[in-house]
C-alpha positions in Angstrom: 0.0 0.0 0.0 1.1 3.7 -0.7 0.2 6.8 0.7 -0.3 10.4 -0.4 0.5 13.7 1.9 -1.9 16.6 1.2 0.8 19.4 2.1 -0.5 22.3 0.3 -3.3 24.9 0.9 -3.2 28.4 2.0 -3.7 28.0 5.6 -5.6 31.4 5.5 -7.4 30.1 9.1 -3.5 30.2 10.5 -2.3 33.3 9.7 -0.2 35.5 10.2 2.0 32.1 10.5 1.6 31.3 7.2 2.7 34.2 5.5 6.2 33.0 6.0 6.0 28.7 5.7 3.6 26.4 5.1 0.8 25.4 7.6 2.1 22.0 7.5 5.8 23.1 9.4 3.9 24.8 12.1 5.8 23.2 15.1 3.9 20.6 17.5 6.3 20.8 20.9 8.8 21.7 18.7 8.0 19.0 15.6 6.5 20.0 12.2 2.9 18.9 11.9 4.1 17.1 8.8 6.7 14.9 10.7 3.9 13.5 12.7 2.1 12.6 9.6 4.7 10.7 7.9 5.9 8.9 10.9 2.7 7.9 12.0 2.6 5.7 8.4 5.4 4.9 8.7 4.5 3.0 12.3 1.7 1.6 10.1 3.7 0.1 7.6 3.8 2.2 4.6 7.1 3.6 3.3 6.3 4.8 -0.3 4.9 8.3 0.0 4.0 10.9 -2.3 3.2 13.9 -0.9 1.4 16.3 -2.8 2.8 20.2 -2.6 0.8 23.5 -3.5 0.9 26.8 -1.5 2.8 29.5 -1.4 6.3 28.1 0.1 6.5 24.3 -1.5 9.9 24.6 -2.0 10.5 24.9 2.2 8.6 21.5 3.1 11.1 19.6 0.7 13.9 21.7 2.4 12.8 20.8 5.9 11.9 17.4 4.7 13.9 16.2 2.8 13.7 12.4 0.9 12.5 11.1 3.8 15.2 9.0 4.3 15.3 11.0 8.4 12.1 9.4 8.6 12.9 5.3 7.1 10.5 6.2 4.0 11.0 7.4 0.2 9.2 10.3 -0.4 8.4 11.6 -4.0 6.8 14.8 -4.5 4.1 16.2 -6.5 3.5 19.7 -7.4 -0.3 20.4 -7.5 0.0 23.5 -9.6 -3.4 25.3 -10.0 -5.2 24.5 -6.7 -8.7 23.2 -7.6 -9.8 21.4 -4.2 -9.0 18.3 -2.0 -10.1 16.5 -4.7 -8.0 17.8 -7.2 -5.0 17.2 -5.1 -5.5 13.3 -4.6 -5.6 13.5 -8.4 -2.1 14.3 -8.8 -0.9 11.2 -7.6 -2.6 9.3 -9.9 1.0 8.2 -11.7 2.4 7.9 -8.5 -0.6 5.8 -7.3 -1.0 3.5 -10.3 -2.6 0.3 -9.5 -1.7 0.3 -5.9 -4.6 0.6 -3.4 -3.6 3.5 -1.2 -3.8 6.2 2.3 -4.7 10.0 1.7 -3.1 12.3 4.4 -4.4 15.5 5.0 -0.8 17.2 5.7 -2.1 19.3 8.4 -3.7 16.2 10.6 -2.1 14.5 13.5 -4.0 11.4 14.3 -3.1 9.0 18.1 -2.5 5.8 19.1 -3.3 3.3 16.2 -5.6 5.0 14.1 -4.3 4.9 11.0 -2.2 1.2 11.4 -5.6 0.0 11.9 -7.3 1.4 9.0 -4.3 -0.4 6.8 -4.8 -3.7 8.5 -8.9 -3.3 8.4 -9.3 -2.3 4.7 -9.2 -5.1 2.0 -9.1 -3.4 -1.6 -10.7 -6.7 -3.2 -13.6 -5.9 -0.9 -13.5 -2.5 -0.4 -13.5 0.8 -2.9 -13.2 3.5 -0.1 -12.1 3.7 3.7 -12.7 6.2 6.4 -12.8 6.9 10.2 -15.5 8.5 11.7 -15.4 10.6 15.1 -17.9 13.5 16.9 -16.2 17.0 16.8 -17.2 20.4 18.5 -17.8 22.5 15.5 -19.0 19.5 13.0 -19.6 23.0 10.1 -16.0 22.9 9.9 -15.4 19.2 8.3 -17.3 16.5 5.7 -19.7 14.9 8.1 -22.1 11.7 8.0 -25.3 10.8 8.1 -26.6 7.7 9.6 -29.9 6.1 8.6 -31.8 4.1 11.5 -29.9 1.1 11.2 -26.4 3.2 12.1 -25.0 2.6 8.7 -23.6 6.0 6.5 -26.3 7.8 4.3 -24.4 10.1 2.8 -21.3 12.6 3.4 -21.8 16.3 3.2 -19.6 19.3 3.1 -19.2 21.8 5.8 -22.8 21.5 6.2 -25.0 24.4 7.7 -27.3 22.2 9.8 -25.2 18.7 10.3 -27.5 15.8 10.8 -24.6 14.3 13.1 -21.5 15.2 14.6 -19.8 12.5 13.0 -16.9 14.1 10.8 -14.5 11.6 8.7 -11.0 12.0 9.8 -8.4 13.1 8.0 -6.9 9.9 6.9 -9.0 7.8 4.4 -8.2 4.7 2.8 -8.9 3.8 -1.0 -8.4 2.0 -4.7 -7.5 3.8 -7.9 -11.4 3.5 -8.5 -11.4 7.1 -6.8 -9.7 8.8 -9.5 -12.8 7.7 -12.0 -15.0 9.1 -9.3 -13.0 12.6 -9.1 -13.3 12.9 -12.9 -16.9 12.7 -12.6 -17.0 15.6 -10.3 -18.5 18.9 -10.9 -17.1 22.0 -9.1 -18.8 22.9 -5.8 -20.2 26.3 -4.9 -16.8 27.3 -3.8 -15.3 26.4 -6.9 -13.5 23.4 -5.7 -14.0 19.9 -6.6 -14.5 18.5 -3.0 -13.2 15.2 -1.5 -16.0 14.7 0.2 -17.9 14.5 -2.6 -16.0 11.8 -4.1 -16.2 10.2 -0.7 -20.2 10.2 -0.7 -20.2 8.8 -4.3 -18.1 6.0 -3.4 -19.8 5.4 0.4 -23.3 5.2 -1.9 -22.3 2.9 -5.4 -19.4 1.3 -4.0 -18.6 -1.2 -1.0 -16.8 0.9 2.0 -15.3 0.2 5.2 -16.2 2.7 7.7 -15.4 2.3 11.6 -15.9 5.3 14.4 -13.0 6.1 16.7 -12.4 8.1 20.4 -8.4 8.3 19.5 -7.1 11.4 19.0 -7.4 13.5 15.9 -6.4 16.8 15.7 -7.1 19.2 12.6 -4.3 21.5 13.0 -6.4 24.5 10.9 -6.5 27.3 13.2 -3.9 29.0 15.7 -6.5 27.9 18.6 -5.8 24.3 17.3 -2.1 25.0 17.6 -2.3 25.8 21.1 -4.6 23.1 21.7 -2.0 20.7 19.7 0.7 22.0 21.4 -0.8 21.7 25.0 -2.1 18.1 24.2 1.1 16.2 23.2 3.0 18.1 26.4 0.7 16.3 28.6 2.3 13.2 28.2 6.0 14.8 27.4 9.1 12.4 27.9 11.4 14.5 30.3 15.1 14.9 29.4 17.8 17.1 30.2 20.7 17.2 27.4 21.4 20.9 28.2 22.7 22.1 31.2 20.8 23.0 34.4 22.3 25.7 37.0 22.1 23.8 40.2 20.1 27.1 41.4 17.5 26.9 39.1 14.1 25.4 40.5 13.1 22.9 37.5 9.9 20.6 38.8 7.6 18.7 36.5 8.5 17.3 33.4 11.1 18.9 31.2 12.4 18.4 28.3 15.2 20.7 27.7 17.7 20.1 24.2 21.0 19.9 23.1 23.2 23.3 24.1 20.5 24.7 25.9 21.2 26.1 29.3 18.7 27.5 32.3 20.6 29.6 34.8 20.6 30.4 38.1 17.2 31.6 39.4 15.3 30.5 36.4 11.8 28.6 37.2 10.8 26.1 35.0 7.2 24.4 35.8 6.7 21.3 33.4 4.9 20.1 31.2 7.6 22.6 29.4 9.3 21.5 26.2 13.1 23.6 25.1 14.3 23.3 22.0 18.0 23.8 21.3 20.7 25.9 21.4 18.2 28.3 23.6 19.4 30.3 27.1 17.1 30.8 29.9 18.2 33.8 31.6 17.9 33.6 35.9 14.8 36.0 36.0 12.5 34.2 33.6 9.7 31.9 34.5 8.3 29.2 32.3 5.7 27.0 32.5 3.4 25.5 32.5 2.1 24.0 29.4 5.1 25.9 27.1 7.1 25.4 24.3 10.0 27.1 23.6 11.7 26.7 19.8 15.6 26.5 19.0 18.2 29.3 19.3 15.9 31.5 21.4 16.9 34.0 24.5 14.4 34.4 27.5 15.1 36.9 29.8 12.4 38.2 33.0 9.5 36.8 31.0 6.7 34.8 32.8 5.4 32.5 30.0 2.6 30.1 30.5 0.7 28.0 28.0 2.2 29.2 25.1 3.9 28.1 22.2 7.4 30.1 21.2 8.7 29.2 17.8 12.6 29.5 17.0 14.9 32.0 17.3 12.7 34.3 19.4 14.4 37.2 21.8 12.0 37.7 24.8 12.6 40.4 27.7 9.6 41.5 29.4 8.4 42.0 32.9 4.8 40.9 32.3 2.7 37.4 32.2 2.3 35.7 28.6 -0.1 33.3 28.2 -2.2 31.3 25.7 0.4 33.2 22.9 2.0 32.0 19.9 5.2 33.9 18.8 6.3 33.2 15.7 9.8 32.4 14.9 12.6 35.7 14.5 10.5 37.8 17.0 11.1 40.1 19.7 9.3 40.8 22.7 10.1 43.4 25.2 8.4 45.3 28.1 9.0 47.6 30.9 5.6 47.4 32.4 6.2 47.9 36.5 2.9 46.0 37.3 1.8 42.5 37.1 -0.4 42.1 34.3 -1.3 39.1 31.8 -1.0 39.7 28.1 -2.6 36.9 25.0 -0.5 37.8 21.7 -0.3 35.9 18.2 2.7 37.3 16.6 3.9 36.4 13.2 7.4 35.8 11.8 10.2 38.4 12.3 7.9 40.9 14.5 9.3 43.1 17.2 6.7 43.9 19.8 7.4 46.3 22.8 5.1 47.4 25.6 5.2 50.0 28.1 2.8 51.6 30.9 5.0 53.6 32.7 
């Protein structure tokens, strides 16, 4: 079996990140959303990947990336070119498909435990035409959803409906045989323009046999800078701890830490797991972090009190104020000279400079 990574889109909903990379290298404690992707099929046995590029920064998830070999699979890439809908993306791969019954990735997913290992094992392409994993979400208008008739089995699959008949939205890791790319030929273009995955998905639910199982693992849709945080804060509640920086002996570090490779926390410092450090970053005696943080590579945090936030690389931060729920994107600057204890939320892009005063 082979699989296909959706990593393109314009990731609009997780701006003003992705004016500078794609959505799918937005970092989860400190990993690209796209490394989760890839080794999660690799756990489930699938090591020839295409993954399908489009967006405005391609060329920065096959420099991050690479051929995959990091990883212990072969990726080839595909360039989408004209974005025309989910849809239209699977349909790239059709040459690198072939005959080969195969996984779609959505790029900006991260799924737990053995979600998609059992999809591979469950879904028999003599049997089968189409695959997918259904699971209740919050905001069911934001994702393809089903609808059960009274016997529990799948109706049909809408689109981002208006009035969702369940909360039951496939996940976004599907299983299926070339017959799909005869089905996305047949498509028309949606309101929005698009031809839409889920309705390829409904076509092949209703004329074709399908497996279909529901699911209470976890599935994130990494879509919005909310479901960053939330991403972020998820996978640091079950952080490994690991020092391979250096600890002053008079810093106060409880909790679970992770803390990289030429990093250093100094005298003074208070660190409160969950709290994951990247590398090469220096946190100076007066600073306070935790919990619930990240903190990227190559960064400086001085006096800062950060809590539940996520600080991407390289970022300079010297402030006497609380930061919380925040995402900082990478090459920025924070500074403040507020005399007071007060608690600021911020969601900065790349390269900013922010500085506050109320004196």
């Amino acid at each position: 079996m082979k699989a296909i990574i959706l990593a393109g889109g314009s990731g609009t909903r997780l701006r003003p990140f992705t004016y500078a990379t794609q959505k799918q290298l937005l970092p989860v404690v400190n990993r690209p959303v796209l490394e989760y992707v890839i080794t999660d099929l690799e756990r489930a046995g699938i090591d020839d990947i295409g993954v399908v590029l489009g967006g405005d920064y391609p060329e920065n998830v096959r420099e991050r990336i690479g051929d995959g070999s990091a990883y212990g699979v072969e990726l080839t890439y595909i360039h989408q070119g004209d974005p025309q809908g989910l849809a239209d993306a699977v349909y790239c791969a059709k040459e690198f498909v072939g005959e080969s019954p195969f996984v779609v990735y959505f790029g900006d997913t991260i799924t737990g435990g053995n979600v998609t290992a059992e999809l591979v094992r469950e879904f028999d392409p003599n049997e089968h035409e189409v695959g997918i994993i259904l699971k209740p979400v919050d905001d069911p208008t934001r994702f393809g959803v089903a609808e059960l008739d009274r016997d529990g089995e799948i109706r049909q699959i809408l689109e981002k409906p208006d009035d969702p008949p369940t909360d039951l939205a496939y996940i976004g890791v599907q299983a299926y045989t070339p017959t799909v790319f005869d089905v996305i030929e047949s498509l028309e273009p949606s309101d929005r323009g698009e031809l839409e995955l889920t309705h390829a998905i409904d076509e092949l639910v209703s004329e074709h046999e399908a497996y279909w199982t529901d699911t209470d693992e976890v599935w994130m849709d990494v879509g919005t800078v909310e479901d960053l945080r939330n991403a972020n804060r998820h996978f640091l509640e079950s952080l490994t701890p690991k020092i391979e920086g250096e600890v002053s002996d008079e810093a106060d570090v409880t909790g679970r830490v992770y803390l990289g490779d030429g990093s250093t926390v100094e005298a003074g410092a208070e660190i409160r797991g969950p709290v994951h450090i990247g590398d090469e970053t220096r946190i100076g005696g007066d600073a306070r972090i935790g919990p619930y943080v990240t903190v990227g590579n190559r960064c400086r945090i001085e006096r800062a009190d950060i809590r539940s936030t996520v600080i991407m690389d390289a970022v300079e931060a010297d402030f006497d104020f609380v930061l919380e729920e925040s995402v900082i994107g990478p090459g920025s600057s924070l500074s403040g000279e507020c005399g007071q204890t007060i608690a600021v939320s911020l969601t900065i892009g790349a390269d900013s400079a922010v500085t506050s005063s109320l004196r």
